[in-house]
KOLVO-697553 format. One record per residue (C-alpha): residue number from 1; residue in one letter; x, y, z. Coordinates in steps of 0.5 Angstrom, whole numbers. Example, Ala and Ser with C-alpha at 12.3 -4.5 7.8 and 13.67 -1.06 7.14 Angstrom:
2
num=1 | residu=a | x=25 | y=-9 | z=16
num=2 | residu=s | x=27 | y=-2 | z=14
END
This chain:
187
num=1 | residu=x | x=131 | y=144 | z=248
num=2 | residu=x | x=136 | y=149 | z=245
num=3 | residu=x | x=135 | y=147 | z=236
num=4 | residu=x | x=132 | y=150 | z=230
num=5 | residu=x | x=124 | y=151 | z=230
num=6 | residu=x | x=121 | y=150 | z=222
num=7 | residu=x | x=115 | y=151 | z=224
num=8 | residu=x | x=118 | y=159 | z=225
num=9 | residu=x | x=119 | y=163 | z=218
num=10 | residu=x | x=128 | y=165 | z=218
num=11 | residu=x | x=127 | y=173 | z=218
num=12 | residu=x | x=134 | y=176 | z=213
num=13 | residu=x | x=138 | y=181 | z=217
num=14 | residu=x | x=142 | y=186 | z=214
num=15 | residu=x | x=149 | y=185 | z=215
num=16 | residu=x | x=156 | y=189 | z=215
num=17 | residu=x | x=163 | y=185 | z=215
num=18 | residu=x | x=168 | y=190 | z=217
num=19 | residu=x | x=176 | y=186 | z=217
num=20 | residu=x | x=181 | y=191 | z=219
num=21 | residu=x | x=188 | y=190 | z=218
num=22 | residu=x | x=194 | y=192 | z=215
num=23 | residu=x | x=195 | y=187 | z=210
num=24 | residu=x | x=190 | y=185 | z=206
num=25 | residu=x | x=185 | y=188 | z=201
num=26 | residu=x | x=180 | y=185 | z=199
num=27 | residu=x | x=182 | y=179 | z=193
num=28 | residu=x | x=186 | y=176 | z=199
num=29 | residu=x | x=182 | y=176 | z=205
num=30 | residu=x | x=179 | y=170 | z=207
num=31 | residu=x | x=176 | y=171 | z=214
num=32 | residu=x | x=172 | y=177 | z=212
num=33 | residu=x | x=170 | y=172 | z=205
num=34 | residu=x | x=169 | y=166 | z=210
num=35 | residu=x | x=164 | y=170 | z=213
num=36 | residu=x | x=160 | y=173 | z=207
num=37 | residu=x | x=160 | y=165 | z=205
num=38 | residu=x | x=157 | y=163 | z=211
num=39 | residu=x | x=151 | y=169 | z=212
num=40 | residu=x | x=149 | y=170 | z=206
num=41 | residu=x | x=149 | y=162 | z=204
num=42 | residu=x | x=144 | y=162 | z=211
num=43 | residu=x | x=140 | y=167 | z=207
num=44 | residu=x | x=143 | y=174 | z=210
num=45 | residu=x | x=144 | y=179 | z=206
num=46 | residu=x | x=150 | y=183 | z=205
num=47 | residu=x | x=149 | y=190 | z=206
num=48 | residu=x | x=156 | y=194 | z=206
num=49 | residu=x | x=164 | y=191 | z=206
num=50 | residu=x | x=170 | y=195 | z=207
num=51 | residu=x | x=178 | y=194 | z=209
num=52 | residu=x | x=181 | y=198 | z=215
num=53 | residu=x | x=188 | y=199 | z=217
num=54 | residu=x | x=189 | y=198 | z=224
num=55 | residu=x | x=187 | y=204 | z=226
num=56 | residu=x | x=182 | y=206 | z=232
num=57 | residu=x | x=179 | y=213 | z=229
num=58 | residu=x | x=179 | y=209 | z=222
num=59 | residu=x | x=175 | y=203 | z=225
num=60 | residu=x | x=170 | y=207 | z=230
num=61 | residu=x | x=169 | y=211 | z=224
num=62 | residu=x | x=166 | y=206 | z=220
num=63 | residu=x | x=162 | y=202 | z=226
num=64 | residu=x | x=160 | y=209 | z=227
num=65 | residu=x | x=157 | y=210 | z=220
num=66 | residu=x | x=155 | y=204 | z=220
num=67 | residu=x | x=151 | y=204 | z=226
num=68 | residu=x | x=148 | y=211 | z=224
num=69 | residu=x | x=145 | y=207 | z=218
num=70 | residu=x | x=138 | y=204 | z=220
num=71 | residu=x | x=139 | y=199 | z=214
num=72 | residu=x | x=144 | y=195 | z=217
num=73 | residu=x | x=142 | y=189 | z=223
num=74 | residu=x | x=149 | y=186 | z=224
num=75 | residu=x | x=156 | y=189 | z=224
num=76 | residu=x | x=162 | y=183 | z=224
num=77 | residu=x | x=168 | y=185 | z=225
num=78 | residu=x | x=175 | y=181 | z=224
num=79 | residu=x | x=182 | y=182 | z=226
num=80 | residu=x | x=185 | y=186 | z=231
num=81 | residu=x | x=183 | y=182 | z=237
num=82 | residu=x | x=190 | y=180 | z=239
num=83 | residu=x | x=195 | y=183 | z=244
num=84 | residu=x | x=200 | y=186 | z=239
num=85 | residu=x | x=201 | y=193 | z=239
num=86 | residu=x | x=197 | y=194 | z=233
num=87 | residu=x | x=191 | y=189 | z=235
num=88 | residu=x | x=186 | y=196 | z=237
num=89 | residu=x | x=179 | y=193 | z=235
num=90 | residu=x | x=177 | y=193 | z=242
num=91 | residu=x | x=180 | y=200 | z=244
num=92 | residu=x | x=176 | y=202 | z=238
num=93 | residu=x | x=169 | y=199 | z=238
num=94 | residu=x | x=168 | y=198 | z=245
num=95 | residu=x | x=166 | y=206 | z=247
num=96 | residu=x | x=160 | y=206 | z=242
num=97 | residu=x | x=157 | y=200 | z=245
num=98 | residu=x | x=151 | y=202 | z=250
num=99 | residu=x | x=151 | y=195 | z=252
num=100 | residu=x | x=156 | y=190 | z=252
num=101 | residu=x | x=155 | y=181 | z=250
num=102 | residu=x | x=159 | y=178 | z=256
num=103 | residu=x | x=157 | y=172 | z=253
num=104 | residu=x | x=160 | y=172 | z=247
num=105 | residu=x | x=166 | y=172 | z=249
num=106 | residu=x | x=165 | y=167 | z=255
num=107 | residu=x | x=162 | y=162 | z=248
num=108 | residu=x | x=167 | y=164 | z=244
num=109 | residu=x | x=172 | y=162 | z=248
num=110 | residu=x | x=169 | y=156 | z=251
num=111 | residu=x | x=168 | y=153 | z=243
num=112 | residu=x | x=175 | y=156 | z=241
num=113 | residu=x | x=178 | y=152 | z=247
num=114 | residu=x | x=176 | y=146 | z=244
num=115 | residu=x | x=180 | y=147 | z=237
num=116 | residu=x | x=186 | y=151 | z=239
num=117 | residu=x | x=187 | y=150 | z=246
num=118 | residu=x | x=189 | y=155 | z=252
num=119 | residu=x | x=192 | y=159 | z=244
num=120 | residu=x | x=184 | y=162 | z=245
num=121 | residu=x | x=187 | y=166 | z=251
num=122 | residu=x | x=191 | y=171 | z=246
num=123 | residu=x | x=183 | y=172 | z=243
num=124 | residu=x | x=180 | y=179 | z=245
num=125 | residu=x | x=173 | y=177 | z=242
num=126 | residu=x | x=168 | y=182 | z=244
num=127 | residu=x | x=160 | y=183 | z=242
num=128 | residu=x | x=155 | y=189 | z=245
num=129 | residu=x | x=150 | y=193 | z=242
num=130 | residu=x | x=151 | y=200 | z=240
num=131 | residu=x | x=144 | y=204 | z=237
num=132 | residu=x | x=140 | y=198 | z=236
num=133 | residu=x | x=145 | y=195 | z=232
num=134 | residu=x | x=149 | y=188 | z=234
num=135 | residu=x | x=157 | y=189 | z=232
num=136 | residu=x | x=161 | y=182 | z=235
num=137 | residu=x | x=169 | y=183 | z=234
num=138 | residu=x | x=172 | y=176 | z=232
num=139 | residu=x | x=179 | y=174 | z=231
num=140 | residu=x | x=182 | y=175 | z=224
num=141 | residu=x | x=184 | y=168 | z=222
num=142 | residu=x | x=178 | y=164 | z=218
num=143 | residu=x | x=178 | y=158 | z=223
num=144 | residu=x | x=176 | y=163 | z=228
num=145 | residu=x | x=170 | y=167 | z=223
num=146 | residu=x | x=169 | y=159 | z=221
num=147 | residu=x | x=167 | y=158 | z=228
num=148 | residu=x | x=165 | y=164 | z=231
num=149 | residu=x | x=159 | y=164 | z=225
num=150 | residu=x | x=158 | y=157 | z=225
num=151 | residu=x | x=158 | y=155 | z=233
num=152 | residu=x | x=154 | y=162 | z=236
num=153 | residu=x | x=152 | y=167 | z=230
num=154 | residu=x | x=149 | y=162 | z=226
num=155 | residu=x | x=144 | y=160 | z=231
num=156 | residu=x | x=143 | y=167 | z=234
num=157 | residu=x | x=142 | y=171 | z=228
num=158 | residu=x | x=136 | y=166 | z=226
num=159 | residu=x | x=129 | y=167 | z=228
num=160 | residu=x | x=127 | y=159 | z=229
num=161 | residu=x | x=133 | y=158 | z=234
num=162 | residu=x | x=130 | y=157 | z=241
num=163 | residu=x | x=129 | y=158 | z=246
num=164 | residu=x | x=131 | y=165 | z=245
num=165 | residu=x | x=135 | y=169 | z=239
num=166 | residu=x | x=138 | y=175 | z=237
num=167 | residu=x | x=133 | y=177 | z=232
num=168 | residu=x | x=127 | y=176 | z=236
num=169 | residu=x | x=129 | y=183 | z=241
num=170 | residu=x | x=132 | y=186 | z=235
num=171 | residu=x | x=126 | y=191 | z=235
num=172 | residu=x | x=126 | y=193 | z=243
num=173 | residu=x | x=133 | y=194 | z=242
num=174 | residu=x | x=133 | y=202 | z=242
num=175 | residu=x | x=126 | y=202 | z=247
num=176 | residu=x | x=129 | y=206 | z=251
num=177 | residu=x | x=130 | y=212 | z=246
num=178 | residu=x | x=123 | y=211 | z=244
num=179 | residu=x | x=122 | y=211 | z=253
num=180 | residu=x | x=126 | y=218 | z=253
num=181 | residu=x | x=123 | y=220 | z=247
num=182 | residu=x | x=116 | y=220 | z=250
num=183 | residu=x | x=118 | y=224 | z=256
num=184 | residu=x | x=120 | y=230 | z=253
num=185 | residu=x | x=128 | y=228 | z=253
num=186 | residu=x | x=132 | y=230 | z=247
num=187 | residu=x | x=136 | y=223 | z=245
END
């Protein structure tokens, strides 16, 4: 049965959130400030937090840093998953992933469905990996950060959820450029 094991200690990851949008700074960004609420009162640390315009090179280029930095576990974005002209987050992050989270997008639209109806086929909410580091694309209102969080990251980004999280496999994430590595192929 699928819930949290306390007999497990809950490990701290270091966590990134990243909002793009062309409208909003800091003092009035309620979905990345939602998302901060929410993972570092599960106990996560928040590493690093930035603004970008809806920009594809901007966007990649931080994800890229990110990704770059081994003190970073988890990188969150919201905004930028829609249909508008401007909506580039996936065009921009998912060329880094080396391997894409299909059910991320299934689940998130499975519990969005239930709170907006057919409205959550207008989300392009995406997930993958990309140099060991988790990045999942949430849509930018703080509804959709509230469940997103509280319905899947939450429970993935914790060690005691069972029967499997995302924590437990975070240190096989790069085993084949440890694999590649061993047999003389340069990474």
């Amino acid at each position: 049965m699928a819930g949290i094991d306390e007999t497990r200690s809950f490990v701290p990851l270091q966590i990134a959130v990243l909002t793009i949008s062309d409208t909003r700074a800091l003092a009035d960004d309620k979905s990345g400030t939602t998302l901060v609420e929410r993972l570092t009162g599960a106990g996560h640390a928040l590493v690093a937090r930035d603004i970008v315009p809806d920009d594809v090179e901007g966007i990649r280029n931080v994800v890229k840093a990110w990704i770059a930095d081994p003190a970073i576990d988890v990188i969150i974005t919201t905004g930028g998953t829609g249909f508008t002209g401007r909506d580039v987050t996936p065009e921009a992050i998912e060329p880094l992933f080396e391997k894409r989270m299909e059910g991320f997008s299934t689940v998130f639209h499975m519990i969005s469905y239930e709170k907006i109806g057919t409205s959550t086929l207008q989300s392009r909410a995406t997930a993958g990996v990309a140099n060991a580091t988790y990045i999942f694309c949430l849509p930018g209102s703080p509804g959709a950060c509230r469940d997103g969080w509280d319905a899947i990251l939450a429970n993935q980004l914790d060690l005691r959820y069972r029967p499997c999280n995302f924590v437990e496999i975070l240190p096989r994430l790069d085993e084949h450029l440890k694999r590649d590595k061993a047999k003389g192929a340069t990474v």
